[in-house]
MMTF fields as JSON, N, C-alpha, C and O atoms, coordinates in Angstrom:
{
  "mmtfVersion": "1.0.0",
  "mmtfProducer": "UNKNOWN",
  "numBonds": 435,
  "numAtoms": 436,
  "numGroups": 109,
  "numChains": 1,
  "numModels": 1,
  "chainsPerModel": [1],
  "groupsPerChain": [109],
  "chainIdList": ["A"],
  "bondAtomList": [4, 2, 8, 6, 12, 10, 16, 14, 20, 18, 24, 22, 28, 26, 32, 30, 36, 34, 40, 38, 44, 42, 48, 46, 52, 50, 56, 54, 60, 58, 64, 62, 68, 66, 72, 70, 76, 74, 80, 78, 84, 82, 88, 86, 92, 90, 96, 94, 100, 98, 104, 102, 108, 106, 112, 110, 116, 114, 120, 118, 124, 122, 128, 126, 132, 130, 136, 134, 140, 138, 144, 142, 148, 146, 152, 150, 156, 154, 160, 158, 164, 162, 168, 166, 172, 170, 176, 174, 180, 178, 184, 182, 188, 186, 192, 190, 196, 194, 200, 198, 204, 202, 208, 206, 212, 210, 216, 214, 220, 218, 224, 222, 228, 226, 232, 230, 236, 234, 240, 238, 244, 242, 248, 246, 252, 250, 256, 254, 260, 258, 264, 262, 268, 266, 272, 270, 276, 274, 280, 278, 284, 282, 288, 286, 292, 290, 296, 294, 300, 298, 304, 302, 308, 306, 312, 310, 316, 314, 320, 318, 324, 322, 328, 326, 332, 330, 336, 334, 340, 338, 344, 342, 348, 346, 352, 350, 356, 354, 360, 358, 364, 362, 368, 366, 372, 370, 376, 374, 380, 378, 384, 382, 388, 386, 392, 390, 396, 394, 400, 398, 404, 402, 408, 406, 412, 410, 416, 414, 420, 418, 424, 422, 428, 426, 432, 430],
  "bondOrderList": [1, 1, 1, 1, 1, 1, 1, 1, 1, 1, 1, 1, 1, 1, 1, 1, 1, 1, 1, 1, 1, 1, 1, 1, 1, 1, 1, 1, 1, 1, 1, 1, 1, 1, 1, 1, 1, 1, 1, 1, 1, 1, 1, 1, 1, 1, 1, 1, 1, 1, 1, 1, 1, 1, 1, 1, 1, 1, 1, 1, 1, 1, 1, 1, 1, 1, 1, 1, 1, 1, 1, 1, 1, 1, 1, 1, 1, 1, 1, 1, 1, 1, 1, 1, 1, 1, 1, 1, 1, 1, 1, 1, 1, 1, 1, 1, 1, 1, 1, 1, 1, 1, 1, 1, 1, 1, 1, 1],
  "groupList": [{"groupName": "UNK", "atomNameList": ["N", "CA", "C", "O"], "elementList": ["N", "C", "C", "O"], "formalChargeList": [0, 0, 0, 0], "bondAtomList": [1, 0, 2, 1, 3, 2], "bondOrderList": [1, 1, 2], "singleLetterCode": "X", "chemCompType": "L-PEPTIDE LINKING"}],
  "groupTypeList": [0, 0, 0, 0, 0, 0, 0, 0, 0, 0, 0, 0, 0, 0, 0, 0, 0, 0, 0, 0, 0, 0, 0, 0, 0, 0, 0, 0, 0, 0, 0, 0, 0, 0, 0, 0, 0, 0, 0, 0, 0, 0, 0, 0, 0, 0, 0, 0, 0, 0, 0, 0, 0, 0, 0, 0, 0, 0, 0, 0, 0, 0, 0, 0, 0, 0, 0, 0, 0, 0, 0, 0, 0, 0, 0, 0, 0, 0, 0, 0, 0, 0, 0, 0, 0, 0, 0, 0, 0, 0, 0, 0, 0, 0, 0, 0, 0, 0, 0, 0, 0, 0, 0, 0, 0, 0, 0, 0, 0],
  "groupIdList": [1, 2, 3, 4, 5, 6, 7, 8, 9, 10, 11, 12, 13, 14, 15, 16, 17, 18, 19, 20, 21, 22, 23, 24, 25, 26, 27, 28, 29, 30, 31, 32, 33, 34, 35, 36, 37, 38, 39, 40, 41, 42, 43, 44, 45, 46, 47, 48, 49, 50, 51, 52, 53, 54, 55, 56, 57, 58, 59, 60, 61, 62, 63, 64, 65, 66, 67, 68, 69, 70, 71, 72, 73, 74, 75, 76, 77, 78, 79, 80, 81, 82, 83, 84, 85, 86, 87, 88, 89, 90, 91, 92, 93, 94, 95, 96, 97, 98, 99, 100, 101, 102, 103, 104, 105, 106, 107, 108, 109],
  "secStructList": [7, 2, 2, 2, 2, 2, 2, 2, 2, 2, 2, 2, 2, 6, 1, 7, 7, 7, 1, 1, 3, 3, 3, 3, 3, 3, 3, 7, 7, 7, 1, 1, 7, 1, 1, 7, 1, 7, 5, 7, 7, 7, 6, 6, 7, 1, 1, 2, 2, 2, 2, 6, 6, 1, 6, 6, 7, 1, 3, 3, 3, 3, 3, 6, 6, 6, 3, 3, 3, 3, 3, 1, 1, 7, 7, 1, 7, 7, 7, 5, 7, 1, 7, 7, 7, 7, 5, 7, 6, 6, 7, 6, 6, 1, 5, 7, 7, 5, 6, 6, 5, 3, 3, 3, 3, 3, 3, 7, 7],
  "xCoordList": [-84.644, -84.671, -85.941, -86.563, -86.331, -87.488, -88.867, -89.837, -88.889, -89.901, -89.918, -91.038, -89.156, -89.116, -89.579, -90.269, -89.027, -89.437, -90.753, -91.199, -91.751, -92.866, -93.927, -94.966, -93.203, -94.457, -94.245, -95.269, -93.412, -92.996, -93.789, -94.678, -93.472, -94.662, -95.972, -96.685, -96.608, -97.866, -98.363, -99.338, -97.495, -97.959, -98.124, -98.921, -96.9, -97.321, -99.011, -99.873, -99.127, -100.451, -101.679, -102.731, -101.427, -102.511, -103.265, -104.307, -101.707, -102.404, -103.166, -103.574, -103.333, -103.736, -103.693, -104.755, -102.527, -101.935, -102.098, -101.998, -102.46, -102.302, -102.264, -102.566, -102.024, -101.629, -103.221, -103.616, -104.137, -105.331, -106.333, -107.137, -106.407, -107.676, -107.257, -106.453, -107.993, -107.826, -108.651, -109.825, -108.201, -109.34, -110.559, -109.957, -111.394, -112.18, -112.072, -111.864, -112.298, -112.506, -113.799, -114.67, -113.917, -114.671, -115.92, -115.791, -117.098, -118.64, -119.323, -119.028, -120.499, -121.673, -122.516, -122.72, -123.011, -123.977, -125.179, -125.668, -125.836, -127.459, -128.155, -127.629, -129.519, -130.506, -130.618, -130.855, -130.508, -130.533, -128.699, -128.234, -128.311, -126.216, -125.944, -126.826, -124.931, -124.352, -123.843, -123.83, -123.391, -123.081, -124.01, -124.139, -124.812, -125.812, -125.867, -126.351, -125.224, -125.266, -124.569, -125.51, -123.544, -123.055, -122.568, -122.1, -122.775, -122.541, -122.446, -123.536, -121.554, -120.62, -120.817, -121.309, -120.095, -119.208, -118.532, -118.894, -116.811, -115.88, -115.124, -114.735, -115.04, -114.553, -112.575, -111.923, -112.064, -110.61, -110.889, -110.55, -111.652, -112.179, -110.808, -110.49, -110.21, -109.718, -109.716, -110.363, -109.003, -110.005, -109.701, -110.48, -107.85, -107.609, -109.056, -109.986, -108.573, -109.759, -111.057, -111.147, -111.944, -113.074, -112.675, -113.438, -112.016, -111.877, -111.593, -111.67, -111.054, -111.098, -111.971, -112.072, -112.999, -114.228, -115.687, -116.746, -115.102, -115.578, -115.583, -116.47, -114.678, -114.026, -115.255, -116.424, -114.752, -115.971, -116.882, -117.628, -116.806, -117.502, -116.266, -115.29, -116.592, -115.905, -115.798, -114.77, -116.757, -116.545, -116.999, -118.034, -115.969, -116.396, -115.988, -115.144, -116.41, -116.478, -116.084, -116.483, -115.283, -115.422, -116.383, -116.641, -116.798, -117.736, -117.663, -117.548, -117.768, -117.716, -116.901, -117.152, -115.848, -114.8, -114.596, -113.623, -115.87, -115.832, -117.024, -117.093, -117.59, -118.952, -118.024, -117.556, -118.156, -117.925, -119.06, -120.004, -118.945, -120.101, -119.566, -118.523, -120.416, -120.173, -120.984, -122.145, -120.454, -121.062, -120.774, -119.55, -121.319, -120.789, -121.101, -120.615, -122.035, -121.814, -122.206, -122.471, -122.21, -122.325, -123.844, -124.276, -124.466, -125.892, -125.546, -124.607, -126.441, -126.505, -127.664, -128.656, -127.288, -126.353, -125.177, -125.125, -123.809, -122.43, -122.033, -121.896, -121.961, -121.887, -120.164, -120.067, -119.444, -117.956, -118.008, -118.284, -117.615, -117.548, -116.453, -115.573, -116.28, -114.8, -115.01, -114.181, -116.178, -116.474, -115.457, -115.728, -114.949, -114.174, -113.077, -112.288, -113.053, -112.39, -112.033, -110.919, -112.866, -112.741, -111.901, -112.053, -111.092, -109.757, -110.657, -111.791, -109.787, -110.129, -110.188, -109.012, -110.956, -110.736, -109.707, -109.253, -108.874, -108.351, -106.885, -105.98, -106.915, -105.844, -105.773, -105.818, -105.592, -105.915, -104.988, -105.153, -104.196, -103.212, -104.246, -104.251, -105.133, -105.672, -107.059, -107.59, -107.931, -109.096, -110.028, -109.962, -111.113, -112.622, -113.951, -114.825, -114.161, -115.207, -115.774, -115.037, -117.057, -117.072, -119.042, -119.668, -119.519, -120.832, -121.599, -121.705, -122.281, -122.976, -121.399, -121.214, -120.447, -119.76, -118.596, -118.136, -118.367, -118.02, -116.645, -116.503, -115.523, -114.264, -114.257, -113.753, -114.734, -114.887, -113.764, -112.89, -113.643, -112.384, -112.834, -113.989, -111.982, -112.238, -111.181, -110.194, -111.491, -110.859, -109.92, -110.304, -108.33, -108.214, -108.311, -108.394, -108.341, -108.396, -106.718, -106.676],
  "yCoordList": [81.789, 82.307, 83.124, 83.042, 83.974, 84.7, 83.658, 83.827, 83.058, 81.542, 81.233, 80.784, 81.212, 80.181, 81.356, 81.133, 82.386, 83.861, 83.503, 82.627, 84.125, 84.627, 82.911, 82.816, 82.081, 80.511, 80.947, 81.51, 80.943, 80.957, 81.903, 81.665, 83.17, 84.407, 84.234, 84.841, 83.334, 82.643, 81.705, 81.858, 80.851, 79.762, 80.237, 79.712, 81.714, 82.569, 82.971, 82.632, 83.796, 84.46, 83.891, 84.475, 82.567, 81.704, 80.746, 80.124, 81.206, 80.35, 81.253, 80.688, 83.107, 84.198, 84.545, 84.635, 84.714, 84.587, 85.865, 86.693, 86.302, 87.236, 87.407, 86.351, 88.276, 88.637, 89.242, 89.347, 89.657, 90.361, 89.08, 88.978, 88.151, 87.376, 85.947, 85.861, 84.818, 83.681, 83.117, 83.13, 82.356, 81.349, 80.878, 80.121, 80.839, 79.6, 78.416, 77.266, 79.017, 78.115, 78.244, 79.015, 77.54, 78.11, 77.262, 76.039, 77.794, 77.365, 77.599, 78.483, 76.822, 76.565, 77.737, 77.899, 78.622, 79.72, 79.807, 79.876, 79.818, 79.8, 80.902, 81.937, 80.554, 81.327, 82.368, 81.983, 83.602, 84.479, 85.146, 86.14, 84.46, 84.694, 83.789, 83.398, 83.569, 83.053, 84.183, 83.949, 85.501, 86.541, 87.515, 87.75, 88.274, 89.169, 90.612, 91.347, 91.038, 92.071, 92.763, 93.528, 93.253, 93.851, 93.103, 91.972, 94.278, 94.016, 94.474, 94.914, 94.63, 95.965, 94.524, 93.396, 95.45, 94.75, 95.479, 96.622, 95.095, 96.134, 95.84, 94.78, 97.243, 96.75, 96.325, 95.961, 96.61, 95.837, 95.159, 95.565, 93.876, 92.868, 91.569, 90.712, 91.823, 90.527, 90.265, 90.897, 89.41, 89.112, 90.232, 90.852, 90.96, 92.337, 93.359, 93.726, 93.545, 95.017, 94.105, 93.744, 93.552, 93.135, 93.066, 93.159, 92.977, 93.031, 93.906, 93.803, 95.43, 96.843, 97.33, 98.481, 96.846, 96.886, 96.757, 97.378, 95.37, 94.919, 95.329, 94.929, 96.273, 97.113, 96.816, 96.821, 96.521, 96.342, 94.827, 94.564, 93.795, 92.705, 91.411, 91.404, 90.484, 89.295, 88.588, 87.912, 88.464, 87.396, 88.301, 88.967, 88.2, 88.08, 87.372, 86.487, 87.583, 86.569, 87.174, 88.283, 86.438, 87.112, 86.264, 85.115, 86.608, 85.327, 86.249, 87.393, 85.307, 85.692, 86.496, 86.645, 86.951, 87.777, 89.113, 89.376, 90.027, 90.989, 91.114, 92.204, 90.4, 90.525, 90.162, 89.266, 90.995, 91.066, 91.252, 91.988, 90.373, 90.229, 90.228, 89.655, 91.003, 90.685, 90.296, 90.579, 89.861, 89.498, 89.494, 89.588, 89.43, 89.222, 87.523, 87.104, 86.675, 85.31, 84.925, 85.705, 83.196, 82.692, 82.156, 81.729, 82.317, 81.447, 80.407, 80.19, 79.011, 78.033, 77.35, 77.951, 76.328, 75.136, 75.594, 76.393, 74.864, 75.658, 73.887, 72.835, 74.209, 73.078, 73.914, 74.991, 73.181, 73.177, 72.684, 71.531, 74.03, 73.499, 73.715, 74.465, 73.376, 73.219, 74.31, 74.447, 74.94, 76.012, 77.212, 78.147, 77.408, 78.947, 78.49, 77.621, 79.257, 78.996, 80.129, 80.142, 81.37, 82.502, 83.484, 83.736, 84.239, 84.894, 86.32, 86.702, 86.809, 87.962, 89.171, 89.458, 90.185, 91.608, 92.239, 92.727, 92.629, 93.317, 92.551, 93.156, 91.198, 90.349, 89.443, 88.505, 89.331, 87.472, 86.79, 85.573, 87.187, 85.657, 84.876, 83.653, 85.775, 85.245, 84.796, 85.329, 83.61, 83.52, 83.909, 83.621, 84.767, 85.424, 84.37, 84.668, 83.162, 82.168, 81.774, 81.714, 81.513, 81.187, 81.64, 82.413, 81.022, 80.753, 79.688, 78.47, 80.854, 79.884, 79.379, 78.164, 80.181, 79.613, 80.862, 81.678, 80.391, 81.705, 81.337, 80.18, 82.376, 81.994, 82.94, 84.062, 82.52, 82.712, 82.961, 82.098, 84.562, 84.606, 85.099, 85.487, 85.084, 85.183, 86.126, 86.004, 87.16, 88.023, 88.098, 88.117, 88.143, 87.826, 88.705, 89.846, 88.746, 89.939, 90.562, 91.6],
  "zCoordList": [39.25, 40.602, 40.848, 41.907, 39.756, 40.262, 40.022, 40.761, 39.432, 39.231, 40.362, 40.604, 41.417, 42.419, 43.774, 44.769, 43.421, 44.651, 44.415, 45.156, 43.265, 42.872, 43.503, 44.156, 43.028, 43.893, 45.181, 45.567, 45.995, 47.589, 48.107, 48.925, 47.596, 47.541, 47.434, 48.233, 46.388, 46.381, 47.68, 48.416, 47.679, 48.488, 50.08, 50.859, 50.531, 51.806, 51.801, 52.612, 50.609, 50.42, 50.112, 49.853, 50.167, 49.547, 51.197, 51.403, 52.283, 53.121, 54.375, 55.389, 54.106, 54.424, 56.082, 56.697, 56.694, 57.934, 58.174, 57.268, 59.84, 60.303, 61.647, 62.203, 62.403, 63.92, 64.328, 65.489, 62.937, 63.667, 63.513, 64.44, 62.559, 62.282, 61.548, 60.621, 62.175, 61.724, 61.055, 61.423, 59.691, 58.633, 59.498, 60.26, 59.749, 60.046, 59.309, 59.695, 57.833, 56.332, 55.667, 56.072, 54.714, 53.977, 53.851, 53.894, 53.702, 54.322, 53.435, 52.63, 53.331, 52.345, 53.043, 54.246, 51.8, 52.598, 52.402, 51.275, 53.476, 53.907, 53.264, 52.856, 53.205, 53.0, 53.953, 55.098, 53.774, 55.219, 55.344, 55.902, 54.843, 55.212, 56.446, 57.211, 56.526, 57.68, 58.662, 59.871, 58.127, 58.518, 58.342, 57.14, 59.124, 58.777, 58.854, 57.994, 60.175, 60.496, 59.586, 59.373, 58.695, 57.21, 56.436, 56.562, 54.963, 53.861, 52.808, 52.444, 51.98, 51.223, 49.726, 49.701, 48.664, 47.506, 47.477, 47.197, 47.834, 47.599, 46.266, 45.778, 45.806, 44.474, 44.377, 43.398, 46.023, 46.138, 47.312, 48.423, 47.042, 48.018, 48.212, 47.387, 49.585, 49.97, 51.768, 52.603, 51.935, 54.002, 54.448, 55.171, 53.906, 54.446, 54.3, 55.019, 52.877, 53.077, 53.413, 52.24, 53.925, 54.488, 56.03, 56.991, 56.032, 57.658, 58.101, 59.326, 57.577, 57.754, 57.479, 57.905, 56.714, 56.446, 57.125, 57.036, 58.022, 59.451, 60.411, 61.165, 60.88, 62.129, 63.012, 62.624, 64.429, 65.481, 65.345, 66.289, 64.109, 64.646, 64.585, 63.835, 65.478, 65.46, 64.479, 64.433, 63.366, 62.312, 61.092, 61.058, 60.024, 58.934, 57.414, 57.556, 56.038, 55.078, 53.862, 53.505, 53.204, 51.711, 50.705, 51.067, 49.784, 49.004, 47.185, 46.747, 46.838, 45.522, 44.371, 43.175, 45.165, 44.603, 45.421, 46.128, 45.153, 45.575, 46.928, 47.495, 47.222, 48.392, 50.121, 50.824, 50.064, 52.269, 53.156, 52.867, 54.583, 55.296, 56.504, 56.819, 57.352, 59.288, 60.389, 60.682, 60.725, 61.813, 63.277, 63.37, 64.495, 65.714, 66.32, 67.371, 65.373, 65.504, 64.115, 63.2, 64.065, 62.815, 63.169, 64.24, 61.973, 61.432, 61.267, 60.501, 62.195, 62.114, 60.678, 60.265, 60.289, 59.994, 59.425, 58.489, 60.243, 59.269, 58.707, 59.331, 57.402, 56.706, 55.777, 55.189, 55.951, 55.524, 54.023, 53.693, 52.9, 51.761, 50.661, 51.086, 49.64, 48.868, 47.486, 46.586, 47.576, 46.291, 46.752, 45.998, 47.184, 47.426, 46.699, 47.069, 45.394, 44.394, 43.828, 43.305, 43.776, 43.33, 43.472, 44.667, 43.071, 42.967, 43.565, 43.275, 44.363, 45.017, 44.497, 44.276, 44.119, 43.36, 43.787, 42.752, 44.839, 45.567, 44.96, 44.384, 45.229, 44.856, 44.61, 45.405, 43.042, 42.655, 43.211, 43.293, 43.553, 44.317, 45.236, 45.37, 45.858, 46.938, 46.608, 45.633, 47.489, 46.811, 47.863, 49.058, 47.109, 47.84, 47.801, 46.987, 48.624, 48.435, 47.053, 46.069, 46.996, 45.753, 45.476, 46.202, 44.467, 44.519, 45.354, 45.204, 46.618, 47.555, 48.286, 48.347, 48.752, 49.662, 49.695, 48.897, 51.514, 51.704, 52.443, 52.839, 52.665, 53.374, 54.637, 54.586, 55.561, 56.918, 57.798, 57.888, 58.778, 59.463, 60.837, 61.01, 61.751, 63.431, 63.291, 62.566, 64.11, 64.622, 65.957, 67.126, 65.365, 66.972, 68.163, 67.71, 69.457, 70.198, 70.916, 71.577]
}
């Protein structure tokens, strides 16, 4: 029974839902960032704490585990990629982009 709580629990947190901000998904990242205007390494990095982190811009990213980024638009070319693989500092259930790729969220209003 608790085998079966603890996946269900996963598979909620894995698909990272919220009332304040939505996935975009996850993106191949440019020379320059795709997100520019900030940028922290938090050492309890997941979309939550980066996006309290973000306070005040429309878009931001987790990448690499612990690296968060903001922005108020995205840097063009957005090329959609499958490296966000990396387990989040804040919370490995969840994953923080990867190398050269980032997991992108919209803020809702």
């Amino acid at each position: 029974m608790l085998v079966i709580l603890l996946s269900c629990f996963t598979l909620i947190l894995s698909s990272v839902h919220s009332a304040h901000y939505i996935r975009l998904g996850c993106m191949k990242e440019i020379p320059g960032r795709l997100l520019r205007a900030k940028a922290g390494v938090l050492k309890l990095n997941s979309p939550w704490h980066c996006e309290q982190f973000c306070q005040g811009y429309t878009y931001f990213g987790v990448q690499y585990s612990k690296e968060c980024f903001c922005g108020n638009q995205l840097i063009f070319p957005i090329t959609p990629s499958t490296a966000c693989t990396m387990a989040c500092e804040g919370n490995r259930l969840l994953v923080c982009g990867g190398s050269y790729a980032i997991d992108v969220y919209q803020r809702v209003p």
